[in-house]
mmCIF file of the N, C-alpha and C atoms, coordinates in Angstrom:
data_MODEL
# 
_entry.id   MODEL 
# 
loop_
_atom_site.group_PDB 
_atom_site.id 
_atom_site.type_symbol 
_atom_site.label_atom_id 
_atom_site.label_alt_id 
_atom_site.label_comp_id 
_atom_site.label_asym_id 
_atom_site.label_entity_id 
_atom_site.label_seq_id 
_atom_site.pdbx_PDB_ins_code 
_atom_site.Cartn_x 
_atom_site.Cartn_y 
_atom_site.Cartn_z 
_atom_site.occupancy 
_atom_site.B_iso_or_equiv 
_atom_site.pdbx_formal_charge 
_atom_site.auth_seq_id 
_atom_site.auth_comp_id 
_atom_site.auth_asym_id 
_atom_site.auth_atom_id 
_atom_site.pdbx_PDB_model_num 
ATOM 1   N N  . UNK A 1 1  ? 56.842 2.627   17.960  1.00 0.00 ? 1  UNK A N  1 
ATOM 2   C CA . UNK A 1 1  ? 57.685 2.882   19.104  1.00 0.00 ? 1  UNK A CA 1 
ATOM 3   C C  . UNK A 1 1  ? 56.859 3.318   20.309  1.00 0.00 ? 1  UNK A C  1 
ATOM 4   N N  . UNK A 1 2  ? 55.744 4.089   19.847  1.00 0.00 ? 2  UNK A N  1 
ATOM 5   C CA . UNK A 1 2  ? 55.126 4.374   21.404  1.00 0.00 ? 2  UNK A CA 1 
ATOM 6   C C  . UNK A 1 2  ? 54.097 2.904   21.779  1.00 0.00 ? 2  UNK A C  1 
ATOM 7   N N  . UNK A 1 3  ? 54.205 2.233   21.080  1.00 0.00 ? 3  UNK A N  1 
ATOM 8   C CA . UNK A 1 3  ? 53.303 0.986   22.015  1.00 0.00 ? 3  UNK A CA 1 
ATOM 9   C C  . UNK A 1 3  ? 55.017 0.143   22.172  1.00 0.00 ? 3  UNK A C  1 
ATOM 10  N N  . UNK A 1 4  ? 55.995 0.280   21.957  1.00 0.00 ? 4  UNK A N  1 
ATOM 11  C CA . UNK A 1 4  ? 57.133 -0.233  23.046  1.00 0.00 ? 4  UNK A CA 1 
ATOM 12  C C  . UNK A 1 4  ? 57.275 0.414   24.462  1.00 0.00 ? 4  UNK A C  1 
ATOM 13  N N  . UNK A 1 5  ? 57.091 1.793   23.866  1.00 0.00 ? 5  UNK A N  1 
ATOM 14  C CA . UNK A 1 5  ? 57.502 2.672   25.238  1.00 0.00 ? 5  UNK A CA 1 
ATOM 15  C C  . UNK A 1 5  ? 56.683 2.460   26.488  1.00 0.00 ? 5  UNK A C  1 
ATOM 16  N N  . UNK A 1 6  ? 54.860 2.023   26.069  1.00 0.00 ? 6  UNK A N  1 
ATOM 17  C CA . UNK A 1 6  ? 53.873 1.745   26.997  1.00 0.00 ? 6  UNK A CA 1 
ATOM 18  C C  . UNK A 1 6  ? 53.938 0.690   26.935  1.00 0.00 ? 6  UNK A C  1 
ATOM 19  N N  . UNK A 1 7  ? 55.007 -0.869  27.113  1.00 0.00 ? 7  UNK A N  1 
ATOM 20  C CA . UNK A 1 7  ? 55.210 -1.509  27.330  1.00 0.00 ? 7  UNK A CA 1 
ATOM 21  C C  . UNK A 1 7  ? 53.624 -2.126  26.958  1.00 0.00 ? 7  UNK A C  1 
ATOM 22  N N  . UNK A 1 8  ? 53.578 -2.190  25.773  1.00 0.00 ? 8  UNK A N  1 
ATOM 23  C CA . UNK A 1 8  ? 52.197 -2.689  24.776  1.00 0.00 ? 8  UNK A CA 1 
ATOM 24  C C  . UNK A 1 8  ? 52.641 -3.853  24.224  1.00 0.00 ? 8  UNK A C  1 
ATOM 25  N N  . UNK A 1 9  ? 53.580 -3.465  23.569  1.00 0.00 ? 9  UNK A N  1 
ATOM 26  C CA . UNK A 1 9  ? 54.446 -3.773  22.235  1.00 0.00 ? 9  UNK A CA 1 
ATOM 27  C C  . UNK A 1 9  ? 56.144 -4.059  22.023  1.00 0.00 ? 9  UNK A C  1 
ATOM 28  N N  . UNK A 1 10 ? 56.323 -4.778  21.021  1.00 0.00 ? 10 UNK A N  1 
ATOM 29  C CA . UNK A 1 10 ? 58.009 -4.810  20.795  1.00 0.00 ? 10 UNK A CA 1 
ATOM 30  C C  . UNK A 1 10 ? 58.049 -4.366  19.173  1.00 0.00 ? 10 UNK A C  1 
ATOM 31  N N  . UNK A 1 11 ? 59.141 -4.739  19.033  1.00 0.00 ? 11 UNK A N  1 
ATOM 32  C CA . UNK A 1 11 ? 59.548 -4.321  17.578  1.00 0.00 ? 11 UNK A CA 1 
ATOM 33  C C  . UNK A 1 11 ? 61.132 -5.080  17.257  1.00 0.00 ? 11 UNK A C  1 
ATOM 34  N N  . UNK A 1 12 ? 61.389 -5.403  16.095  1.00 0.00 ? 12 UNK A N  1 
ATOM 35  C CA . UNK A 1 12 ? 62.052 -5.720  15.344  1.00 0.00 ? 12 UNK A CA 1 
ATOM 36  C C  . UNK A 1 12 ? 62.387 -4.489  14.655  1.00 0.00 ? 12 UNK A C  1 
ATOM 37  N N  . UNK A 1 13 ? 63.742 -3.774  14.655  1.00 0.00 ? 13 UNK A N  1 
ATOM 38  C CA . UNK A 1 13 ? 64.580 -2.296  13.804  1.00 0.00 ? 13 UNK A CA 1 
ATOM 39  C C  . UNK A 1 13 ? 66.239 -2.698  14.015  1.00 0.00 ? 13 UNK A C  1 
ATOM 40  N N  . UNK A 1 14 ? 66.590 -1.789  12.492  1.00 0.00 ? 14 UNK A N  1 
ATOM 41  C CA . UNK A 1 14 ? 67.600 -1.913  12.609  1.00 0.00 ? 14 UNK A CA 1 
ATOM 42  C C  . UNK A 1 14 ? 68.322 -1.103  13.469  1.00 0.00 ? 14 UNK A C  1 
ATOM 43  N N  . UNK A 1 15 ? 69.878 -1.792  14.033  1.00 0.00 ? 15 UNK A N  1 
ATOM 44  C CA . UNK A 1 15 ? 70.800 -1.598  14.896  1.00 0.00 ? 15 UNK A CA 1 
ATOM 45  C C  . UNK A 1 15 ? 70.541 0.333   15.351  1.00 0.00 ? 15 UNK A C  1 
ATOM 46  N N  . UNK A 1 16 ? 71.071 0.196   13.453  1.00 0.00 ? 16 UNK A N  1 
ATOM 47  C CA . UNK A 1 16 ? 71.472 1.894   13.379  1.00 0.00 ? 16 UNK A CA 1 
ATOM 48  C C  . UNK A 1 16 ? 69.962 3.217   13.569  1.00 0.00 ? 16 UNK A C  1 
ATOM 49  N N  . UNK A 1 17 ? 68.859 2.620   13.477  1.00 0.00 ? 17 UNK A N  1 
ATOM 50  C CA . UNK A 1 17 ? 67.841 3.241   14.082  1.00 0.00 ? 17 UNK A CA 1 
ATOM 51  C C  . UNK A 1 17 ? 67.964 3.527   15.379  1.00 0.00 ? 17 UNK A C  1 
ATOM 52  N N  . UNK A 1 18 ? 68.148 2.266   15.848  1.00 0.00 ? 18 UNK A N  1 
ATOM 53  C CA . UNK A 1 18 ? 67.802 2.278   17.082  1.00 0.00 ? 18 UNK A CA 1 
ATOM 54  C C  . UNK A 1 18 ? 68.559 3.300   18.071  1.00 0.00 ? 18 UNK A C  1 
ATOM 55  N N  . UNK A 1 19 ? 70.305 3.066   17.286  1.00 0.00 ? 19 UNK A N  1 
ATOM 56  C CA . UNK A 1 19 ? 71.080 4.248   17.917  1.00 0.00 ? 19 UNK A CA 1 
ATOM 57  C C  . UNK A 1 19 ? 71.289 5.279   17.492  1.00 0.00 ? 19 UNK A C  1 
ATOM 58  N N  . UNK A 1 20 ? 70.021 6.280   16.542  1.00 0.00 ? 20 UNK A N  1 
ATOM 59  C CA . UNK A 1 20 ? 69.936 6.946   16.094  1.00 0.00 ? 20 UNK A CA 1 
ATOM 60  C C  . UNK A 1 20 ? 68.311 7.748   17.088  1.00 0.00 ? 20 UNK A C  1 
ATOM 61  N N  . UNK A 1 21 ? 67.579 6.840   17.469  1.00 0.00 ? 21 UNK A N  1 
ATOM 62  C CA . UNK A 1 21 ? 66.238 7.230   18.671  1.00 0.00 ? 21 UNK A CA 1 
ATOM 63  C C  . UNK A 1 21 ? 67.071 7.929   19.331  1.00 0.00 ? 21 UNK A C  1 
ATOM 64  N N  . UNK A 1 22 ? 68.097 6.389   20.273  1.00 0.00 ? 22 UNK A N  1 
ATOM 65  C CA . UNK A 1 22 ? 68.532 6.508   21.725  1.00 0.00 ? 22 UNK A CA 1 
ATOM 66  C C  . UNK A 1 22 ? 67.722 7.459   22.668  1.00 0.00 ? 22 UNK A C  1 
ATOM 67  N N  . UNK A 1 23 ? 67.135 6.252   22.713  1.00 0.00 ? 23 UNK A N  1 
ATOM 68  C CA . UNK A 1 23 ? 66.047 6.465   24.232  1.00 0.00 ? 23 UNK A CA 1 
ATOM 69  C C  . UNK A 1 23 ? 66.254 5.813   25.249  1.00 0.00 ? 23 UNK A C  1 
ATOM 70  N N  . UNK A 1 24 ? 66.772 6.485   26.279  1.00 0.00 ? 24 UNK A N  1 
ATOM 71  C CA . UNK A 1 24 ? 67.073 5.372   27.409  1.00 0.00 ? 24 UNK A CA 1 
ATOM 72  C C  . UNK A 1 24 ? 66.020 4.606   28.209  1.00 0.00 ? 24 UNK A C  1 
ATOM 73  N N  . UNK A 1 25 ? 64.387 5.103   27.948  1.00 0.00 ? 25 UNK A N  1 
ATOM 74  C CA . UNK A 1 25 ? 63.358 4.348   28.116  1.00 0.00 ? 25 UNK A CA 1 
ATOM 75  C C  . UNK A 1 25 ? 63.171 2.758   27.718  1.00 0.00 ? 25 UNK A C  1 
ATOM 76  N N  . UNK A 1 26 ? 63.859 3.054   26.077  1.00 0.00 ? 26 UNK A N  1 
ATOM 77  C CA . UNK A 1 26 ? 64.076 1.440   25.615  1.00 0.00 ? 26 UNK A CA 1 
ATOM 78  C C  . UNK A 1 26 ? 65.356 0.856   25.431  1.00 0.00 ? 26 UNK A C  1 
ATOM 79  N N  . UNK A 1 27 ? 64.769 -0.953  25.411  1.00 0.00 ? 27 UNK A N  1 
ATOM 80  C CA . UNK A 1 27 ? 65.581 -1.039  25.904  1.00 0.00 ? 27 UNK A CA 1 
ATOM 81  C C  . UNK A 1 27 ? 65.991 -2.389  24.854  1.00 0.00 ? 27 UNK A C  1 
ATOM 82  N N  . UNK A 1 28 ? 67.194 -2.662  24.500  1.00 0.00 ? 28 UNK A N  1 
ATOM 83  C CA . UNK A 1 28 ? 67.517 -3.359  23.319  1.00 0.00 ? 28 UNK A CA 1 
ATOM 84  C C  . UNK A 1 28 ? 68.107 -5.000  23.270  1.00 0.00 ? 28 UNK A C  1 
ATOM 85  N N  . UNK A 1 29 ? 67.419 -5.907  22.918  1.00 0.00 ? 29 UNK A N  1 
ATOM 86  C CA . UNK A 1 29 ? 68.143 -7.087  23.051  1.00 0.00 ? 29 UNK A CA 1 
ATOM 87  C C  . UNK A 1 29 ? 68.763 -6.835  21.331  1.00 0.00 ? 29 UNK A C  1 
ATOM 88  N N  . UNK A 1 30 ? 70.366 -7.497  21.428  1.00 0.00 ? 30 UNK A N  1 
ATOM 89  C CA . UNK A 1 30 ? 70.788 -7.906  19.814  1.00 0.00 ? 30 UNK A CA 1 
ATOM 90  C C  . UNK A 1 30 ? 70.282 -9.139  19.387  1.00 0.00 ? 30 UNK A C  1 
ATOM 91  N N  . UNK A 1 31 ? 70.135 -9.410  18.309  1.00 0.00 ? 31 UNK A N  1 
ATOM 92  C CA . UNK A 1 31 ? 69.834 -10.792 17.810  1.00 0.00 ? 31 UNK A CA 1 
ATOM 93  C C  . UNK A 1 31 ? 70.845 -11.301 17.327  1.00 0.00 ? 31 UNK A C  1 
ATOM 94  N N  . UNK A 1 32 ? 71.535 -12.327 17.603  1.00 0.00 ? 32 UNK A N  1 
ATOM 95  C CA . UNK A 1 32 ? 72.834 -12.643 16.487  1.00 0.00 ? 32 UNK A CA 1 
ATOM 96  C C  . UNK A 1 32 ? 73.131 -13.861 16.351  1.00 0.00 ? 32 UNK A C  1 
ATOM 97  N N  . UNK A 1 33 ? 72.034 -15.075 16.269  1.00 0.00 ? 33 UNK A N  1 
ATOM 98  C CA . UNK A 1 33 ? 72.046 -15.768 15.473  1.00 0.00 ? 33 UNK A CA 1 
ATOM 99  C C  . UNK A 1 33 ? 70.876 -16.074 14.509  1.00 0.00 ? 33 UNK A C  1 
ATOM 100 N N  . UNK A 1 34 ? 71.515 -15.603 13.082  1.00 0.00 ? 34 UNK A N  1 
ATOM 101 C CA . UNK A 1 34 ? 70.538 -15.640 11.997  1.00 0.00 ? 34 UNK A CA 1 
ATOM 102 C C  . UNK A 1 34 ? 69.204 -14.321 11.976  1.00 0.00 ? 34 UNK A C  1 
ATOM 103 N N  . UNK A 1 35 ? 69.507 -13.949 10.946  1.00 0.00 ? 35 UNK A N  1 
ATOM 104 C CA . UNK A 1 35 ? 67.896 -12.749 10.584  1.00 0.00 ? 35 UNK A CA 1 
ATOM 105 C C  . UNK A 1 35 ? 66.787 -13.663 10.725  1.00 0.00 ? 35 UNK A C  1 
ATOM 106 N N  . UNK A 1 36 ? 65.711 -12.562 11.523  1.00 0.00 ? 36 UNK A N  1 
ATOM 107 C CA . UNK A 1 36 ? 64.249 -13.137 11.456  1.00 0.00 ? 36 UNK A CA 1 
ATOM 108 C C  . UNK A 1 36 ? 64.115 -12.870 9.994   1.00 0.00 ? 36 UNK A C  1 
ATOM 109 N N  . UNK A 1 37 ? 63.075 -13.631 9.990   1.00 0.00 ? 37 UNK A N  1 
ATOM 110 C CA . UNK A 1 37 ? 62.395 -13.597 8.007   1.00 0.00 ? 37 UNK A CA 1 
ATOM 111 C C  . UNK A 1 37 ? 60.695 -13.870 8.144   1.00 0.00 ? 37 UNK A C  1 
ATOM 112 N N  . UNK A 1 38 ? 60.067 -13.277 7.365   1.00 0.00 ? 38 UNK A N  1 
ATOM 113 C CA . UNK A 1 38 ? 58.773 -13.418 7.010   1.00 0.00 ? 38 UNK A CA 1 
ATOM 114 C C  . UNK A 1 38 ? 58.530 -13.925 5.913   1.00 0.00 ? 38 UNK A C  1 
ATOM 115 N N  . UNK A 1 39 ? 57.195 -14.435 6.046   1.00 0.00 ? 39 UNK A N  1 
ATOM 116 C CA . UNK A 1 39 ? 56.329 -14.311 4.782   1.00 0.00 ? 39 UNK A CA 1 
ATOM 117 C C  . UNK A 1 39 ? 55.475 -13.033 3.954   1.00 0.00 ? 39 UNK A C  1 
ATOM 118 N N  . UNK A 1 40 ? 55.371 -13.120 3.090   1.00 0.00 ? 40 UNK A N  1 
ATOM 119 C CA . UNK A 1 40 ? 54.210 -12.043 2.471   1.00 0.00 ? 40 UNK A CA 1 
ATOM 120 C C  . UNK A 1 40 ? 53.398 -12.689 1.568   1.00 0.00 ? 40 UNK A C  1 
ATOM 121 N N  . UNK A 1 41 ? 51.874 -12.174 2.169   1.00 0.00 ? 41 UNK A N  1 
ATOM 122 C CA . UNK A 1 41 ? 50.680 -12.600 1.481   1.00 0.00 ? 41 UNK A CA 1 
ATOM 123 C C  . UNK A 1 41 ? 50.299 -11.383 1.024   1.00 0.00 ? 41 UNK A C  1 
ATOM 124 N N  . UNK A 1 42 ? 49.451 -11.504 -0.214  1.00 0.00 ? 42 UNK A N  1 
ATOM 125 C CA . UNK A 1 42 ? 48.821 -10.081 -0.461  1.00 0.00 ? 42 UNK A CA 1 
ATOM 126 C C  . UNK A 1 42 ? 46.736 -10.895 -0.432  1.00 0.00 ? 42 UNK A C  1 
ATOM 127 N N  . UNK A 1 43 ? 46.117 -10.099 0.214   1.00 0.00 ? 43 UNK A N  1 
ATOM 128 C CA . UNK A 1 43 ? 44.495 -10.782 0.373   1.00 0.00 ? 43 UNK A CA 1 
ATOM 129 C C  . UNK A 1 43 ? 43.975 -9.958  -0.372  1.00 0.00 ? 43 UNK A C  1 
ATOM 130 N N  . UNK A 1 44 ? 43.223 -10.268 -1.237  1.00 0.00 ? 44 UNK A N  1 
ATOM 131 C CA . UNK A 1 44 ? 41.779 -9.232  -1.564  1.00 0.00 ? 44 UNK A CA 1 
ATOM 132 C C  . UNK A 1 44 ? 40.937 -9.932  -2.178  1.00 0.00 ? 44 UNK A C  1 
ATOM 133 N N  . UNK A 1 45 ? 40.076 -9.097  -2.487  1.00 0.00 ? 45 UNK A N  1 
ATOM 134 C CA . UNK A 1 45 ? 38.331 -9.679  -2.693  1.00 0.00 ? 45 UNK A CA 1 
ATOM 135 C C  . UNK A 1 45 ? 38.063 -9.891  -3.958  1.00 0.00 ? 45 UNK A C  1 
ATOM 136 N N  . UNK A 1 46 ? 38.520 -10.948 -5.147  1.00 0.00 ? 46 UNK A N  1 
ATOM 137 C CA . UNK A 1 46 ? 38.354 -11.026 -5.907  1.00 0.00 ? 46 UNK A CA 1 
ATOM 138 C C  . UNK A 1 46 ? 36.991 -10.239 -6.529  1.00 0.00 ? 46 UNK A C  1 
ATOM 139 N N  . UNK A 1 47 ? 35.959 -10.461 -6.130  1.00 0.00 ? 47 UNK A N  1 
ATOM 140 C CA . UNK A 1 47 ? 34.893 -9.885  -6.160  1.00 0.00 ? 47 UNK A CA 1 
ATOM 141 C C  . UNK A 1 47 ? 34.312 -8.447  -6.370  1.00 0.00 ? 47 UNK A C  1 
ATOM 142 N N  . UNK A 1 48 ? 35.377 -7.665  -6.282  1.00 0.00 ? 48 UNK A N  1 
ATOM 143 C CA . UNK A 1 48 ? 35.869 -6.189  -6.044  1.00 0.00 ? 48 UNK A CA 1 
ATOM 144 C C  . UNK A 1 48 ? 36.424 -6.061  -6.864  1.00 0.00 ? 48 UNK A C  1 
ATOM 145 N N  . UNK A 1 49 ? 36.364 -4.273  -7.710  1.00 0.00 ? 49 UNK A N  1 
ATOM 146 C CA . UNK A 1 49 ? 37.273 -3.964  -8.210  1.00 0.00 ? 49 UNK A CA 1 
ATOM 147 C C  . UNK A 1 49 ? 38.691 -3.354  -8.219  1.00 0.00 ? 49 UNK A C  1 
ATOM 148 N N  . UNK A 1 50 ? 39.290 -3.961  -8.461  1.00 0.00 ? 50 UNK A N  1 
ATOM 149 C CA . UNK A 1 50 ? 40.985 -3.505  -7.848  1.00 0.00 ? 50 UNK A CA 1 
ATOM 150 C C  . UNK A 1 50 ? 41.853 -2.559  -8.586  1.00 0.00 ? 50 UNK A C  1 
ATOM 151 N N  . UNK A 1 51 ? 41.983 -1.170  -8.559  1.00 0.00 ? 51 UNK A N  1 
ATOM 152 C CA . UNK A 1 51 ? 42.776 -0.543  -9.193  1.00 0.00 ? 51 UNK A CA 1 
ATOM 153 C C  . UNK A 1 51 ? 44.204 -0.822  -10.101 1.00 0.00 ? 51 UNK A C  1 
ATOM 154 N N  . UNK A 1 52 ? 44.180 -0.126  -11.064 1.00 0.00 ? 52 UNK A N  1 
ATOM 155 C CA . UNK A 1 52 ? 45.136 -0.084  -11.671 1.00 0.00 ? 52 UNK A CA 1 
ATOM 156 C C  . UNK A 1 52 ? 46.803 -0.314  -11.087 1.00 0.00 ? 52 UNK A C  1 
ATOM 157 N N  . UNK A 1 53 ? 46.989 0.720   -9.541  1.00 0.00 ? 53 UNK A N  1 
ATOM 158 C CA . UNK A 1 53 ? 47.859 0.684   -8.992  1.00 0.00 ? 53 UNK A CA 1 
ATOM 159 C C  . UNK A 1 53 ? 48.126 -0.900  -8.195  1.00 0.00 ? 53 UNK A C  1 
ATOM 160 N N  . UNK A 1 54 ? 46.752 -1.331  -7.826  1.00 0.00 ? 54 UNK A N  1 
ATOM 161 C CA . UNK A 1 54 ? 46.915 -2.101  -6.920  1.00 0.00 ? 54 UNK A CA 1 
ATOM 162 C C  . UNK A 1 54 ? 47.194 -3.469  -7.602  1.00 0.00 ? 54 UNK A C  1 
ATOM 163 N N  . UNK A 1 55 ? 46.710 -3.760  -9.530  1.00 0.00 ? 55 UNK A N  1 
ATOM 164 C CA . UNK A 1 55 ? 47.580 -4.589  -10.056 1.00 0.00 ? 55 UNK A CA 1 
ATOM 165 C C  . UNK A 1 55 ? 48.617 -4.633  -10.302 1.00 0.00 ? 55 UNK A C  1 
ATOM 166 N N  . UNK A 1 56 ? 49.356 -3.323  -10.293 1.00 0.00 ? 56 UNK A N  1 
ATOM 167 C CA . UNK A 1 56 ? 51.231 -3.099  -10.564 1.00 0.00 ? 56 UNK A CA 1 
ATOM 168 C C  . UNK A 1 56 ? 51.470 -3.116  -9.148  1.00 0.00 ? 56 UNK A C  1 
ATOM 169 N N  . UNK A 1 57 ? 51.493 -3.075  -8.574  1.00 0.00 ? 57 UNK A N  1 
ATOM 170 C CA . UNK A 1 57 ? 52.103 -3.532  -7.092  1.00 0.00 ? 57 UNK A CA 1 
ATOM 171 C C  . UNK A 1 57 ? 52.242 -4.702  -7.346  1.00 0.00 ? 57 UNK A C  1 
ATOM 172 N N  . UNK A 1 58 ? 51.011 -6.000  -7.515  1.00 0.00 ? 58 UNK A N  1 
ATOM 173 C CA . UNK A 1 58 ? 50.913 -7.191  -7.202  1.00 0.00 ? 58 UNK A CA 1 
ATOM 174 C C  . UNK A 1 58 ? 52.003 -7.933  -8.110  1.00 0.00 ? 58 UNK A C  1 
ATOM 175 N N  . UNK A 1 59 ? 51.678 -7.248  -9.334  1.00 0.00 ? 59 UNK A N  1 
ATOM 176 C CA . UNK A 1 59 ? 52.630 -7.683  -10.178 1.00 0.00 ? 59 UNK A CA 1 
ATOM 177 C C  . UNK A 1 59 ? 54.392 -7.526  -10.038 1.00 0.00 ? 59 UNK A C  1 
ATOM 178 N N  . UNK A 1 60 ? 54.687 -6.400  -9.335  1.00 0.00 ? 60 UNK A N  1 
ATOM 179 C CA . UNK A 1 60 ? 56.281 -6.137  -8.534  1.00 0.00 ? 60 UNK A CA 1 
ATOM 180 C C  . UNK A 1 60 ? 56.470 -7.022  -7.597  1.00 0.00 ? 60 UNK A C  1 
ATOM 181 N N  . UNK A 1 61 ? 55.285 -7.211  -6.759  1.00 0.00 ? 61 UNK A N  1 
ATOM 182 C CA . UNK A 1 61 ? 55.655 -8.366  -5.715  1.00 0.00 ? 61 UNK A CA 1 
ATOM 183 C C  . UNK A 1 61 ? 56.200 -9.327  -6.145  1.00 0.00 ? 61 UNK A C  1 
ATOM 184 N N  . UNK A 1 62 ? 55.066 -9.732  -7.695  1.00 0.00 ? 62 UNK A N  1 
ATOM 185 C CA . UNK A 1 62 ? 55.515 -11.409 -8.217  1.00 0.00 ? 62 UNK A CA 1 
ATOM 186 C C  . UNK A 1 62 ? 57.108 -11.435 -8.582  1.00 0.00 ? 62 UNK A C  1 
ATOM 187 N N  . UNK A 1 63 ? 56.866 -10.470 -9.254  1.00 0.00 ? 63 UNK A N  1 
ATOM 188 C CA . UNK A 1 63 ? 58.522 -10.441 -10.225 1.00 0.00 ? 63 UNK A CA 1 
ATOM 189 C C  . UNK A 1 63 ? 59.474 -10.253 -9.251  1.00 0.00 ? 63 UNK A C  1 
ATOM 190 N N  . UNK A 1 64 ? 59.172 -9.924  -8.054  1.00 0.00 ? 64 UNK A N  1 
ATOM 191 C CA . UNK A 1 64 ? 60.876 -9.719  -6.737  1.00 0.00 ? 64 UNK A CA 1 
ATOM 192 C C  . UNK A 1 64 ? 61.112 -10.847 -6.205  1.00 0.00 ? 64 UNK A C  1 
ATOM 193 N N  . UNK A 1 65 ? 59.726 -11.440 -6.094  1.00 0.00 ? 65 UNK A N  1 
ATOM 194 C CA . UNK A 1 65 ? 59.870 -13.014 -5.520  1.00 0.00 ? 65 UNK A CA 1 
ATOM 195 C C  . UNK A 1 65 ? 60.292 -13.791 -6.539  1.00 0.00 ? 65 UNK A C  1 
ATOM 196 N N  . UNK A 1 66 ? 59.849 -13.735 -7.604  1.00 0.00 ? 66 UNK A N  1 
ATOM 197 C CA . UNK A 1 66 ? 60.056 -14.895 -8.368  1.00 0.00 ? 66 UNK A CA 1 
ATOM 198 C C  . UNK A 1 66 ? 61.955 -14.982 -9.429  1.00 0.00 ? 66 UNK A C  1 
ATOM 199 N N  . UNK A 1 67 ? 62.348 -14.085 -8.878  1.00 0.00 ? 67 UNK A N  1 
ATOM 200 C CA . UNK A 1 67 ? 63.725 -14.082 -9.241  1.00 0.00 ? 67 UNK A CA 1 
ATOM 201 C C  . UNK A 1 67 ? 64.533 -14.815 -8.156  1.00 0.00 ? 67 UNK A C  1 
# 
């Protein structure tokens, strides 16, 4: 939010955040046709060793996507 406020930056938040800030500095377009959507990649260095945690993450990712 402060690289919106220094007119840096934007952001994508929900409705009820936003009217939960209420900052009259910013300033709000609605979106209302269709949700933006992303992708998710996860990168790392095969080469490296990767923690315990950081294989159960990868592995939650698979299993949320793959349902």
């Amino acid at each position: 939010m402060n690289l919106v406020k220094a007119n840096i930056g934007s952001t994508v938040q929900p409705h009820p955040l936003i009217r939960q800030i209420c900052d009259p500095v910013l300033h709000t377009i609605r979106i209302k046709d269709g949700a933006p959507s992303r992708n998710l990649s996860i990168i790392y260095r095969s080469d490296h060793y990767l923690s315990r945690a950081a294989k159960a993450f990868i592995e939650q990712i698979q299993e949320y996507f793959q349902s």
